[in-house]
N, C-alpha and C positions, 0 to 999 in steps of 0.2 A: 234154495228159496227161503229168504226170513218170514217168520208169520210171529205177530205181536205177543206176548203175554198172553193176552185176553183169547185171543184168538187160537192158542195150544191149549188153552184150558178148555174151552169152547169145546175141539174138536175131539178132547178128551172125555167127553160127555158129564162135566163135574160142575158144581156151580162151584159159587165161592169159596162158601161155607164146606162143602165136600174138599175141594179141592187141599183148602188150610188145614184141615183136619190131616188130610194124608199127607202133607208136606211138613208139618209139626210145626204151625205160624199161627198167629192170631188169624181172622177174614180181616180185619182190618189193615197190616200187614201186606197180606196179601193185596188187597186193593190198592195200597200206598205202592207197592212194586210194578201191576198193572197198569196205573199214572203217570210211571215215572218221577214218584215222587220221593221214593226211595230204595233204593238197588240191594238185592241180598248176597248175601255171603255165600262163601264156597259152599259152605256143609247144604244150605237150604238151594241152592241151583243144583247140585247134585240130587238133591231129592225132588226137585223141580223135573230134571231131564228123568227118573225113572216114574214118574205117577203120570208124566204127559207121555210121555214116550220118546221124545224129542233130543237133540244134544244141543248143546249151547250155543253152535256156529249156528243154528237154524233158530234163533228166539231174538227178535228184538223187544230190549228191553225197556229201551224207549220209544213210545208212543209217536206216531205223527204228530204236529203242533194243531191245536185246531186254531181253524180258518172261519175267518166272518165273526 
């Protein structure tokens, strides 16, 4: 099952700001990855799948488009 960015961070109990800090990113950054507005590298998805808990095959990293 894929579950969004936003939604592994979510369920990791982290906000942004938590989250960037233990993945070693700006929150900015991070939000730009959560949009799809910019995709990270290997080093920082690695450190993605250990602070979510998650692996790669289970994260979409691009968002739904929104609609309306």
């Amino acid at each position: 099952m894929e579950i969004t960015l936003k939604a592994a961070r979510i369920n990791a109990g982290l906000t942004q700001r938590e989250a960037a800090a233990k993945i070693g990113v700006s929150k900015q950054s991070l939000s730009a990855y959560e949009t799809g507005k910019r995709f990270p590298g290997p080093e920082v998805i690695r450190r993605i799948e250990e602070v979510y808990g998650v692996s790669y095959s289970e994260i979409r990293f691009r968002p739904e488009e929104n609609r309306g």
